[in-house]
Structures are given as structure tokens and as C-alpha cells.
C-alpha positions in Angstrom: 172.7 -31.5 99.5 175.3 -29.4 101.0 173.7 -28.8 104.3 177.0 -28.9 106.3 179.1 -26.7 104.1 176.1 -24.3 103.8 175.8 -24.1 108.2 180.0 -24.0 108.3 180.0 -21.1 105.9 176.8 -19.2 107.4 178.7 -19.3 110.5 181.7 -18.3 110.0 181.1 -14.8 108.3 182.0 -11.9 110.5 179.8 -9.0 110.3 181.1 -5.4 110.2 184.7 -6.6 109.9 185.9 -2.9 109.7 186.1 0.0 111.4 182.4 2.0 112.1 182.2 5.4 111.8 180.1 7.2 115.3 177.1 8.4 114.2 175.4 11.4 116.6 171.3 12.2 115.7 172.1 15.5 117.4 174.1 16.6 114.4 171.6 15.5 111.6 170.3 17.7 109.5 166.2 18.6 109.7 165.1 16.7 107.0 166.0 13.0 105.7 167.2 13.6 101.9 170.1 16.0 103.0 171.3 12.9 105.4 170.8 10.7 103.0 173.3 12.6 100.6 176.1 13.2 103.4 175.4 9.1 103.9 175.6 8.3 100.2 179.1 10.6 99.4 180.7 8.8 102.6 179.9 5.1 101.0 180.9 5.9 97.7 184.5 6.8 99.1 184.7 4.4 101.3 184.6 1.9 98.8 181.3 1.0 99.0 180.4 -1.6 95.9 177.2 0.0 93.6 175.9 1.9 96.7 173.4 3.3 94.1 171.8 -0.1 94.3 168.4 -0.2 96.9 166.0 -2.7 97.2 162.3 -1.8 96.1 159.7 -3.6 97.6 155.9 -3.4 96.1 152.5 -5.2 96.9 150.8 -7.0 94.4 147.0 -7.5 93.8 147.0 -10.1 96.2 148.4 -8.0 99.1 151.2 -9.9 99.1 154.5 -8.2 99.4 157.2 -8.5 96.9 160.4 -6.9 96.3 163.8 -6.9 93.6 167.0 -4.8 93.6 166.7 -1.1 91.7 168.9 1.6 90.9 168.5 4.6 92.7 168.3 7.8 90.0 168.6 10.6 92.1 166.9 12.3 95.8 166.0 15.7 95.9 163.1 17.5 97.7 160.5 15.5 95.5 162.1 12.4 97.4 163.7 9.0 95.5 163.9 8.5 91.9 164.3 5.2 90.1 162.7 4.3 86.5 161.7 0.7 85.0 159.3 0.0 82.6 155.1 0.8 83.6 154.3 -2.6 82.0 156.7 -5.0 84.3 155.4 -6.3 87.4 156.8 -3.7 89.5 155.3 -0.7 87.3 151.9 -2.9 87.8 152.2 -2.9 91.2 152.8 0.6 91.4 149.9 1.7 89.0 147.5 -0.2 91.5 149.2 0.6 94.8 151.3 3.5 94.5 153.0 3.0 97.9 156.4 1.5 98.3 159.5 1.0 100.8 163.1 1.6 99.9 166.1 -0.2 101.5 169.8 0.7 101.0 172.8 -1.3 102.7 176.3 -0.1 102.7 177.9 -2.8 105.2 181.6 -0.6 104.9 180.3 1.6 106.9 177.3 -0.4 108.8 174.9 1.5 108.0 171.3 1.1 106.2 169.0 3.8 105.1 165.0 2.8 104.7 162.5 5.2 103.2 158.7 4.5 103.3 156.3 6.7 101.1 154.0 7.5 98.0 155.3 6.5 94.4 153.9 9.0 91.8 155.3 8.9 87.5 157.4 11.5 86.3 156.7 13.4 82.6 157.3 11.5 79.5 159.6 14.3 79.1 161.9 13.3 82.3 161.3 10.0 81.5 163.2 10.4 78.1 165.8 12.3 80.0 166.2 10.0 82.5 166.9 7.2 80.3 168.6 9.5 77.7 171.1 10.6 80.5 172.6 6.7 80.7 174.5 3.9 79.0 174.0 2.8 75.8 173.8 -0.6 77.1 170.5 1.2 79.0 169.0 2.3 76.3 169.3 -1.1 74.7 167.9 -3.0 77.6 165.5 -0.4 77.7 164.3 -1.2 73.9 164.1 -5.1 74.2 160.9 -4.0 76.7 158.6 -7.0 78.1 160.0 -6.8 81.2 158.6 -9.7 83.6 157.4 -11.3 80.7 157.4 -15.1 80.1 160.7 -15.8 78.5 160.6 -18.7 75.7 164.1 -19.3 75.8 167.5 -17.2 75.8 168.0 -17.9 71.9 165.1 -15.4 71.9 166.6 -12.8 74.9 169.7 -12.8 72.5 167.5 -12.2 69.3 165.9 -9.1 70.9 168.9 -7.8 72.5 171.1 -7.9 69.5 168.7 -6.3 67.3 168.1 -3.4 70.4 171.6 -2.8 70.7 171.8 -2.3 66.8 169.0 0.2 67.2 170.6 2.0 70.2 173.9 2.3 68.1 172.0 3.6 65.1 169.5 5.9 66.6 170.6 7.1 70.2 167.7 9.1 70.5 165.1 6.5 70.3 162.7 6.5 73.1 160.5 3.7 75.0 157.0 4.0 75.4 156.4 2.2 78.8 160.1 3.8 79.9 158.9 5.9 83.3 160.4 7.7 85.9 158.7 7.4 89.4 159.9 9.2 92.5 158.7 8.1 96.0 157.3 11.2 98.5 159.2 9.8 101.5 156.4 9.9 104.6 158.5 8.4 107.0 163.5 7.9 106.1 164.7 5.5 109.3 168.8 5.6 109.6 170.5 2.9 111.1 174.5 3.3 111.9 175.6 0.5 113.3 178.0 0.0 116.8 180.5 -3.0 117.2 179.2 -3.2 120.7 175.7 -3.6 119.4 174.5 -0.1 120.6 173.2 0.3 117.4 171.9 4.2 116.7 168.4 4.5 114.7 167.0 7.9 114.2 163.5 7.8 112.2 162.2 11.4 110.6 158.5 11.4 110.2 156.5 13.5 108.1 153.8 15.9 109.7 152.5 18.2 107.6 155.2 19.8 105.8 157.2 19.8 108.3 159.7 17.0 109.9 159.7 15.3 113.5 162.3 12.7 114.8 163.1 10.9 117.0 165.6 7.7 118.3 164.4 4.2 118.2 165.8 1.2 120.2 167.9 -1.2 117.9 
């Protein structure tokens, strides 16, 4: 085991090694998503690697929590979009408890973005847009299907992906059955800007009603 390389390494990684940006809740607009946008624009040209990315986190039958990393696929005033298949574990999860937390991380500029709320499924029709609107290489992924399945081996993950991406290339309007949009009502967006000096600034919106309250927390 490499215990003492693992310890030496953990150690000696600096966090924030950059200049922060200030960050005053006075300023922020009234409601979360039109922060979140201003946040999102400022990471993604800063540099920030795949700030799309966000972890998901669900809870399974059991109650016990379990979470993966998602692609974010828009945030409008319906709240957070992001799509995967309705017969993978999340979409499971999801169909039985349609509540959910969202994390985003953008260490560039220190800051982290979490969104508690409601999950509810788009139409099949923006479901096939949604998936229409990407990659080949998504629709293909998209077509191999079984998601969290039991995998027999990889000669049989290259099998099913060759022949998808053969039917992606020949039919580029092909659709998946199980392919679904879900968009989370956000009941409560917490934003986190972090301070070299540890005076770390959290402002948390909370839904009441229709309208929005918030307010500061202590880091």
C-alpha cells in the first residue's frame, strides 16, 4: 500500500491557489437561476474545466443516499435540467422519490452552487429534442440503453456500442424509449464564494410561496 505517498500528496495540495473574485449578496439578483447564470458565464471564461458538470445525488429504496456526476442541460424558470435514461438507477430513484440535490464546483473561482428541490419528467417531445440537440456520440450512448445494468464483459459494451454508433450514423433521427428529460423545481439554491482569509460568503434563497427570501449563513 501506498499509505505514505497517499498522506504526502493529500497534504501538500493547496486549495484556491488563485486569485478569488469578492462576492457581495447585496448585489444578487431576487431569485437563484438568474445567479446561477451570471456564476456559470464567469467559470466558463475563466477557464473553468466542464463547469457543465454537477453532481446528482438521489435516494434509493432503502433511504440510503447515493449520488454520480451529471451534465447539466439547461436552468430556466422551471429550474435544472439534466436527462439519463428512466430505467438506470438514478431514473429509479427518481420515479420513486422525485426529490433530489444538485452540487456544482468551479474551484477557479472558489465558488460552489447547491440546489435542493422536486424532480418532475419532461414530454417525450423535449426529451427527443433534448437528446436530438447533442453529439452523435450521445445519441449513440443513448441507443446502447441498459444503463446500470450488470455488464458481462467489455467485449459485449463494444458489441453494443459499435452497432449503436452504426445506427446513429445511419439514422440520426432515431429516438430512445427510456431517454427522459427531468428538471428539478429548486425549493431552496445555497451560493458559496469562497475568501482566502476563510471569511467564506454563503447566501441561501428559499422558496415561499412564489416568491423568494434570503438570507447569509455562517461558513
Amino acid at each position: 500500500m501506498n499509505d505514505a505517498r497517499f498522506h504526502e500528496a493529500l497534504r501538500s495540495l493547496r486549495v484556491w491557489d488563485t486569485e478569488l473574485p469578492a462576492f457581495d449578496p447585496a448585489t444578487a439578483p431576487a431569485e437563484p437561476v438568474a445567479l446561477f447564470h451570471d456564476w456559470f458565464v464567469e467559470a466558463a471564461e475563466a477557464g473553468a474545466v466542464e463547469p457543465q458538470t454537477m453532481s446528482l445525488a438521489t435516494v434509493d429504496e432503502g433511504g440510503r443516499p447515493d449520488v454520480r456526476t451529471v451534465m447539466l442541460h439547461g436552468a430556466d424558470e422551471r429550474g435544472w435540467h439534466f436527462a439519463s435514461h428512466s430505467t438506470s438507477a438514478k431514473g429509479r430513484q427518481l420515479a420513486a422519490r422525485p426529490e433530489a440535490a444538485l452540487g456544482f464546483y468551479w474551484p477557479k473561482r472558489g465558488r460552489q452552487v447547491r440546489v435542493r428541490g422536486r424532480v418532475t419528467t419532461g414530454t417525450p417531445e423535449e426529451a427527443y429534442a433534448d437528446l436530438h440537440a447533442r453529439t452523435t456520440g450521445a445519441l449513440a450512448s443513448a441507443l446502447v440503453g441498459r444503463q446500470s445494468e450488470v455488464l458481462p464483459s467489455l467485449e459485449a459494451l463494444a458489441e453494443a456500442s459499435a452497432a449503436a454508433w452504426e445506427r446513429a450514423h445511419a439514422e440520426p433521427e432515431a429516438e430512445s424509449k427510456t431517454w427522459t428529460l427531468y428538471v428539478m423545481e429548486p425549493s431552496e439554491a445555497e451560493f458559496f464564494q469562497g475568501d482566502a482569509e476563510r471569511r467564506h460568503v454563503r447566501l441561501r434563497y428559499r422558496k415561499e410561496g412564489a416568491a423568494w427570501s434570503r438570507e447569509l449563513l455562517w461558513p
